[in-house]
C-alpha positions in Angstrom: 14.3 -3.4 -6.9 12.3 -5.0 -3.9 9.4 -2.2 -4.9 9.4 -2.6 -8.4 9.5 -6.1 -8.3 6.1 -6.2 -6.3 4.5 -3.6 -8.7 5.2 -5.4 -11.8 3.4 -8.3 -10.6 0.3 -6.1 -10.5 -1.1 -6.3 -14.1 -0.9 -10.3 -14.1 -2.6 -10.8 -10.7 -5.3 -8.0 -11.4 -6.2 -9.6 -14.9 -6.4 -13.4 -12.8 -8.5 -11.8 -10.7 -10.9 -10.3 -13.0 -10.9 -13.6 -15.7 -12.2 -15.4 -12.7 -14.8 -12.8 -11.3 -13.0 -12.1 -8.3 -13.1 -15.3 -6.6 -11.8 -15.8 -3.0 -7.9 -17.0 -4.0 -7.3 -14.2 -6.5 -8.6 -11.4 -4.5 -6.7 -12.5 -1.7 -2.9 -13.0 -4.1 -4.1 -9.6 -5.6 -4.2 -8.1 -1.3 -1.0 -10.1 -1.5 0.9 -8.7 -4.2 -0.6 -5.3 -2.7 0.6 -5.8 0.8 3.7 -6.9 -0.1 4.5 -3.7 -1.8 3.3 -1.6 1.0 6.0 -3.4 2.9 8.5 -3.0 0.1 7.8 0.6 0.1 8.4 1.0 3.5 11.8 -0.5 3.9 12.4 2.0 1.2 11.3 4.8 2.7 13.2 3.8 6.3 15.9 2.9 4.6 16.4 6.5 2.8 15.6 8.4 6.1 18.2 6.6 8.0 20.6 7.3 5.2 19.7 11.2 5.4 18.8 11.6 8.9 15.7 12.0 11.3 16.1 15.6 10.2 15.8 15.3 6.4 13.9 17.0 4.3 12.1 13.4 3.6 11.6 12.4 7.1 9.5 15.6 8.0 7.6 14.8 4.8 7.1 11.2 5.8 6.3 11.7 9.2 4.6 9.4 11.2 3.5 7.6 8.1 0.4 7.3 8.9 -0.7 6.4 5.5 1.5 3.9 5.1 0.8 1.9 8.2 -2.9 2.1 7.7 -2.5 0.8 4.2 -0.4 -2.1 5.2 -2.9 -2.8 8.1 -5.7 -2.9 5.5 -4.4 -4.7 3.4 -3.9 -7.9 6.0 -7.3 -7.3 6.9 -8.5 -7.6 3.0 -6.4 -10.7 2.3 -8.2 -12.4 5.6 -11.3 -11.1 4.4 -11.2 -12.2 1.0 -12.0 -16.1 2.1 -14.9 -14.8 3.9 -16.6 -11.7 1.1 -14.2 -10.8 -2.1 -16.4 -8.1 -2.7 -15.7 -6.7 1.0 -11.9 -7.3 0.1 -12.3 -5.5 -2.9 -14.0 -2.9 -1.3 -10.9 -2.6 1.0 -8.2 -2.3 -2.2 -10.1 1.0 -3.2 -10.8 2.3 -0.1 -6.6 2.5 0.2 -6.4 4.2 -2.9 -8.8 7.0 -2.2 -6.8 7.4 1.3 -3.6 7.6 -1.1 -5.8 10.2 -3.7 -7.0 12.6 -0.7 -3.9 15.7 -0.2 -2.5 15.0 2.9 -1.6 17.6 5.3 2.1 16.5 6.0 3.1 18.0 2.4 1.5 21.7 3.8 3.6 21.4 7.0 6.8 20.2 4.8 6.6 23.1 2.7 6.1 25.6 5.7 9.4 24.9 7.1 
């Protein structure tokens, strides 16, 4: 519920960001709504693996989470950003959804085992 709470904010705060052009405040809520759903997803994810166990079949598929951390990390680093560049912030939305749109090599190893 934490998850989907976060992602059904996204529609509202990406339409206030684009009526106003993507000015500093909405750009930043927008990294907000964004982060916050990275964090969400997280606890999700930790939660499940410590409900299955370190040797699940999702915790060797997770792994070290790599994307995960990196897109939370971004994501603070937009929402500081914003104030200074939108434009760089926005910049730094889409360059965490083309990491999530590249394959990623964990799946390979998964399905090897």
């Amino acid at each position: 519920m934490h998850l989907l709470f976060w992602l059904s904010l996204v529609p509202f705060i990406t339409a206030w960001t684009g009526e106003n052009n993507f000015a500093a405040l909405p750009a930043a809520l927008y990294g907000t709504v964004l982060l916050c759903a990275a964090i969400a997803y997280f606890i999700l994810t930790r939660s499940l693996i410590a409900c299955q166990g370190k040797g699940s079949a999702l915790a060797v598929a997770v792994g070290r989470d790599f994307k995960g951390k990196t897109s939370m990390a971004v994501y603070a680093l937009a929402i500081l950003l914003a104030f200074v560049n939108s434009w760089i912030a926005c910049a730094l939305y889409v360059l965490v959804a083309v990491l999530w749109l590249v394959p990623d090599r964990r799946i390979e190893k998964a399905l090897t085992l």
